[in-house]
C-alpha positions as CSV (number, residue, x, y, z in Angstrom):
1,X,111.8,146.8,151.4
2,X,108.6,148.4,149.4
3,X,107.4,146.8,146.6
4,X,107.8,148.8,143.2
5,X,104.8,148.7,141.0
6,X,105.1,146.9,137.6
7,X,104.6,149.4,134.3
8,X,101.0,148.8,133.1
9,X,101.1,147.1,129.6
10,X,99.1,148.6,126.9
11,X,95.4,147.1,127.0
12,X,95.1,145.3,123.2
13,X,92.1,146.9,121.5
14,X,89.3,144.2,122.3
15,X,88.0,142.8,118.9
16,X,84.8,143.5,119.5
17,X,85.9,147.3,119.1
18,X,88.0,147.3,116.5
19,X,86.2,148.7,112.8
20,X,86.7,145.3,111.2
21,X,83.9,143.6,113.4
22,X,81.7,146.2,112.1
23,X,83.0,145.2,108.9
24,X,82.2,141.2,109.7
25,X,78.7,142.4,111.3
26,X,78.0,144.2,108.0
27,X,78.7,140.9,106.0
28,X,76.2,138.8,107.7
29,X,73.4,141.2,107.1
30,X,74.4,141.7,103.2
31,X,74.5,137.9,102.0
32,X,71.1,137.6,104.6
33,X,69.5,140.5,102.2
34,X,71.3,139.5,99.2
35,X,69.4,135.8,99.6
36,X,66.5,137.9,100.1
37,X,65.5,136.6,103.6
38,X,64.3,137.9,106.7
39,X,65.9,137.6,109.9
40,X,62.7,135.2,111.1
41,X,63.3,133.1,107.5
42,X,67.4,132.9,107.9
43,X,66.6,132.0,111.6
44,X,63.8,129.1,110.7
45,X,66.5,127.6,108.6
46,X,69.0,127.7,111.2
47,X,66.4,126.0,113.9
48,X,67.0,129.4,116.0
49,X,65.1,132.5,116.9
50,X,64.3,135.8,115.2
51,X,66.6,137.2,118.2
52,X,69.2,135.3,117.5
53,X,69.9,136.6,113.9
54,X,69.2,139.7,115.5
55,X,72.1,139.3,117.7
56,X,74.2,138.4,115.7
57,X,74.2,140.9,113.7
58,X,74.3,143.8,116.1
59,X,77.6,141.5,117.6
60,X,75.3,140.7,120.4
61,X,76.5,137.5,120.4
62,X,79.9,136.1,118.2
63,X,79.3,133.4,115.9
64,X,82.3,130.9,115.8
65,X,83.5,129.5,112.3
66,X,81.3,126.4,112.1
67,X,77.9,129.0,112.9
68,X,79.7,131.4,110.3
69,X,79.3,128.3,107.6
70,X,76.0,127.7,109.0
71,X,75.0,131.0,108.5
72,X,76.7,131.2,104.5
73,X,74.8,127.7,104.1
74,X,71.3,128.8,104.8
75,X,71.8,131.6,102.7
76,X,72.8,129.3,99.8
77,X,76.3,130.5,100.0
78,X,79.7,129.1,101.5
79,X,81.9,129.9,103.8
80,X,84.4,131.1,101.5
81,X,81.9,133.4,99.9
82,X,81.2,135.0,103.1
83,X,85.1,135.6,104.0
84,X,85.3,137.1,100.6
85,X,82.5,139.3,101.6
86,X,84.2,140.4,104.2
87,X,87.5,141.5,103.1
88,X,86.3,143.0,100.4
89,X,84.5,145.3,103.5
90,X,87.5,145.4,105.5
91,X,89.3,147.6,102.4
């Protein structure tokens, strides 16, 4: 007896895709500028590379919510402060 394909599900839009990583992206460059430092300074006090900030940025690379407070801590604000950032982007 032949097999009958299964239906295809619907492919989930990746995150990665989706407008409100643009929206997160966008959020890690503003509180950057808005501490006034450059990638190479925010990256100096994170013991990384220029790249790195780089990458992050563009959504080279993810950050994970302990880098994220890293990130909001080096720009002398807080974690919270950055997830406010970024709802108020996602709107």
């Amino acid at each position: 007896m032949p097999k009958t394909p299964r239906p295809r599900k619907p492919s989930a839009q990746k995150s990665q895709s989706r407008p409100e990583n643009q929206a997160v992206l966008d959020a890690l460059r503003a509180v950057r500028e808005e501490a006034d430092l450059l990638q190479s300074e925010l990256a100096a006090r994170l013991g990384r590379s220029q790249s790195y900030v780089s990458s992050a940025e563009r959504g080279v690379i993810r950050l994970d919510a302990v880098q994220l407070a890293d990130w909001a801590k080096a720009c002398g604000s807080t974690l919270t402060k950055l997830a406010q950032v970024i709802e108020l982007r996602w709107r």
